[in-house]
N, C-alpha and C positions, 0 to 999 in steps of 0.2 A: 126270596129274591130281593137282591139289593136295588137301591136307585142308582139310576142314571142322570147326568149333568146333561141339562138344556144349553145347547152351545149357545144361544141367541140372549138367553139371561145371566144376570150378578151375581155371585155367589161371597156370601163369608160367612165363618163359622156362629151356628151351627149347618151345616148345610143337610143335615136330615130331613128338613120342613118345608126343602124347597129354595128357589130363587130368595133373597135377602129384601128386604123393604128398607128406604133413605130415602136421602134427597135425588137420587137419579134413578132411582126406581120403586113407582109405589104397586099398590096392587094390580094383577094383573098386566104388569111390567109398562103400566103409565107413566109417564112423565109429568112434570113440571113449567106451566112456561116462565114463574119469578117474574114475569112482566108487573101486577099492582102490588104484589108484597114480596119478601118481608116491608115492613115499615122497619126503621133502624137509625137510631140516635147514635152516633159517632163522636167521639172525643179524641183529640189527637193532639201530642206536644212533641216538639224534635227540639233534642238539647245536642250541645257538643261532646264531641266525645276524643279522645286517643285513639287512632287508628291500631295502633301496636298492642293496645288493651284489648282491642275487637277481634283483631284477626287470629288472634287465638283460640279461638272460636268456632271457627268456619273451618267447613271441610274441605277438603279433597278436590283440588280445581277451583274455589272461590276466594278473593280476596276481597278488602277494601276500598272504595271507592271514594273519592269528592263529591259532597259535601260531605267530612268525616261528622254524621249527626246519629243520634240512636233515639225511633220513634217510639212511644209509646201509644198507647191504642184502645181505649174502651170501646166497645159494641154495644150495644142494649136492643135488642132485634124480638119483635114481637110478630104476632100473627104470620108464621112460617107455615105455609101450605103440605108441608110432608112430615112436619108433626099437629097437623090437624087443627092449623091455628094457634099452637102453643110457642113461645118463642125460648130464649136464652140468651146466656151473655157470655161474652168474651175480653180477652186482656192480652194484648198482642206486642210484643218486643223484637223489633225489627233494626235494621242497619242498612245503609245505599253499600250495593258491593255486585262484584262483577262474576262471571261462573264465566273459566275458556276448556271446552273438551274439546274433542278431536272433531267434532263436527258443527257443535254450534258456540257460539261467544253473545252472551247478552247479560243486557245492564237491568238490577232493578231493585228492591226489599228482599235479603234474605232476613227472612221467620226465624229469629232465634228460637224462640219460643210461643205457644199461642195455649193461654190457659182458657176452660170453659166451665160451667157450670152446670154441665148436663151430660151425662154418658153415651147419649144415641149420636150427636154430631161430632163425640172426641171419638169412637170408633172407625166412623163412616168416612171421617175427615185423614185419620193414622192410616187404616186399612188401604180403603179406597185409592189416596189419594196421594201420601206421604207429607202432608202436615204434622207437626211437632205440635201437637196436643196432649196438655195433661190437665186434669183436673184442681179446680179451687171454687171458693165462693166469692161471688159477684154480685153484690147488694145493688139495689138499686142506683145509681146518682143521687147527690147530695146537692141541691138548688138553694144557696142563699144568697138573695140579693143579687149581685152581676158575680156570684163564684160559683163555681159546680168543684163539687169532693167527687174525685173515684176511688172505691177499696178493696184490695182482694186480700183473701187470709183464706187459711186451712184450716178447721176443725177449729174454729174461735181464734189462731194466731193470724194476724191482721201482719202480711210482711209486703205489702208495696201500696202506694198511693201518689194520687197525682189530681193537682187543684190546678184550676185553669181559675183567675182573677181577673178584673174587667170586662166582663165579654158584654159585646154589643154586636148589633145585627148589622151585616152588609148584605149586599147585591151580590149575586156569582157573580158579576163582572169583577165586583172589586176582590174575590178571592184569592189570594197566592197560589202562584200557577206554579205546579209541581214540576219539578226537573222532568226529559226525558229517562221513562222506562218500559222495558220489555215485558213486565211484572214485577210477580213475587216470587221471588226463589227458595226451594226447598231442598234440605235434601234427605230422601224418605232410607228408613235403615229398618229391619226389620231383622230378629234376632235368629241363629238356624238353630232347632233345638238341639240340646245335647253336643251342642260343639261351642265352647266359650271362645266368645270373639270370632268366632265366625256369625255370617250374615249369609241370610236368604234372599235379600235385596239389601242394596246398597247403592245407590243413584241420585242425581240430582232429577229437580222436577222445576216445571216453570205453569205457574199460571197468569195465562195471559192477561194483559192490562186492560182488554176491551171486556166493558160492560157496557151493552148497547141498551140495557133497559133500566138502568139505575132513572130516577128521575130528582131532580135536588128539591126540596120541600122548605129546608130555610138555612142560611149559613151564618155561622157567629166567627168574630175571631177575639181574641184573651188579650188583654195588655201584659199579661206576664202568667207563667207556670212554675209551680215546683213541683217536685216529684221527690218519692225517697222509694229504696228496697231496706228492709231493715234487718240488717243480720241477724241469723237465728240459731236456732242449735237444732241437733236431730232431735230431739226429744220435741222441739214442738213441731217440728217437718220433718218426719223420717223418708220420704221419700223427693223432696221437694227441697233440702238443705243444700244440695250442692248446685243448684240453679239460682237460685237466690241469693246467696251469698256469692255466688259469682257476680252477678247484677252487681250486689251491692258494692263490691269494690272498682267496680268502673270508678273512674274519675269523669261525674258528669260538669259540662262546663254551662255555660249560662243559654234558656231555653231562647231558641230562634224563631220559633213560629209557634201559637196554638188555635185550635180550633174545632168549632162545634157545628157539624153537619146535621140534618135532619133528611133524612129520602126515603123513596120507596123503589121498590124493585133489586131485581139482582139477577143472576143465573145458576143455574146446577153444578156449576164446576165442572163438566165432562168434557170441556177443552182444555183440562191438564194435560202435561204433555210430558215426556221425558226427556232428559236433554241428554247429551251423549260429544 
C-alpha cells in the first residue's frame, strides 16, 4: 500500500519519509517564532550602475527603477533555530526595480542572484519559495583595523569581493534611511522535465518588507567601498561562468552608500507571496 499526502503539511522531494523538515516546518510540523535569533552580521554597499546593462536581466514584467544602483550583500547568520543552532552565509546581488502584472504593481530589490554556503537553505529557499539560490564558499569576514574584506569563490577560484574602508559606528537614528519598498522581488522558474524550455512554474514572487522582530544590535557605516567580480573561465566555474562573468561586465560606477548592521531576529518567510 502506497502513501498518502497530508493536506495540512509541506512536502518536497523525497516525499517518501513524510512531511519535509526547514525553516517553516520542523518536527511534528512546529514552527518557528525567529523573535531572539538568528544573530546576523550584515554587510552591504550600493554602487552605480547602467540601467540598460541591468535590465537585461530581468524578467517578464520587471524593469528598472531610480536609484539606478546594484547592491551587494554579505550575511554571516549564526545560531538559526531550524538547523539546531548552526548558522550559514550568504552573498546577495540585487537591483531597485519595479514588477507591473495584471493585478499587482510594486516597488523594491529584485534578487539577481543570492549565493550560500549550505545545501539545506538553498533548497528550501529555490523549492519553497522561489529565490535564485546557488551555491559557493563564504569565509568568514576579514576585520582589519576600520576595513572588513568579503569573499566568495568556488572550489578555491575566489571570483567576487567587496571591502568596505573606514567604518565607524553610528546611532540608528543616524542610519541612511532606505527608499520606499514593497520588498524583495523574485522571480521563481522551475524547469518541466523532458520538455527543454518549458517551465513547471514560472512567476514572479514578492517578499514582503516587514520584519516586525528584526531588533538592531549595532550599526556601522564605511567612508568608502570597492567591490570586483573577476572574470573567469568554465574551467574553473563550470556552472557558475556565465553568472559571473555577467556581473563582471557591469559597468560599476562609484559606491554611494556602505554599511555594517549587526541584529537579531528574523522571520520564516511564509508571507511570500505571488504576484500576478
Amino acid at each position: 500500500m502506497s502513501y498518502t499526502f497530508q493536506s495540512n503539511r509541506f512536502y518536497r522531494m523525497p516525499t517518501h519519509f513524510g512531511p519535509s523538515l526547514g525553516p517553516r516546518q520542523g518536527l511534528d510540523g512546529r514552527g518557528y517564532t525567529c523573535v531572539d535569533t538568528p544573530n546576523v552580521t550584515s554587510i552591504k554597499a550600493a554602487f552605480k550602475v547602467q540601467a540598460d546593462q541591468v535590465n537585461r536581466y530581468l524578467p517578464p514584467g520587471f524593469s528598472c527603477c531610480e536609484p539606478n544602483l546594484i547592491y551587494l550583500s554579505f550575511s554571516y547568520c549564526t545560531d538559526i533555530e531550524w538547523l539546531a543552532g548552526r548558522g550559514y552565509n550568504t552573498f546577495g546581488v540585487s537591483v531597485p526595480a519595479s514588477y507591473q502584472g495584471q493585478r499587482d504593481s510594486v516597488d523594491g530589490e529584485f534578487l539577481l542572484v543570492l549565493w550560500e554556503n549550505m545545501a539545506d537553505p538553498i533548497i528550501t529557499g529555490r523549492e519553497d519559495l522561489g529565490f535564485s539560490k546557488v551555491y559557493c564558499e563564504l569565509p568568514e569576514p576579514q576585520f582589519i583595523d576600520d576595513k572588513v574584506i568579503c569573499r566568495a569563490s568556488w572550489d578555491g577560484c575566489q571570483f567576487a569581493g567587496l571591502q568596505l574602508s573606514g567604518l565607524k559606528e553610528i546611532t540608528p537614528q543616524e542610519f541612511p534611511v532606505s527608499p520606499p519598498s514593497d520588498g524583495t522581488l523574485h522571480y521563481k522558474y522551475i524547469p518541466k522535465t523532458s520538455a527543454s524550455g518549458d517551465a513547471d512554474a514560472a512567476y514572479a514572487v514578492l517578499t514582503p518588507s516587514s520584519w516586525p522582530n528584526v531588533k538592531v544590535d549595532q550599526t556601522m557605516i564605511a567612508a568608502s567601498a570597492s567591490c570586483h567580480f573577476r572574470e573567469s573561465s568554465w574551467e574553473e566555474l563550470p556552472t557558475l561562468v556565465h553568472i559571473v562573468n555577467a556581473l563582471a561586465e557591469l559597468t560599476m560606477g562609484d559606491c554611494v552608500e556602505a554599511t555594517l548592521v549587526k541584529f537579531h531576529g528574523g522571520k520564516d518567510l511564509s508571507d511570500q507571496r505571488i504576484l500576478a
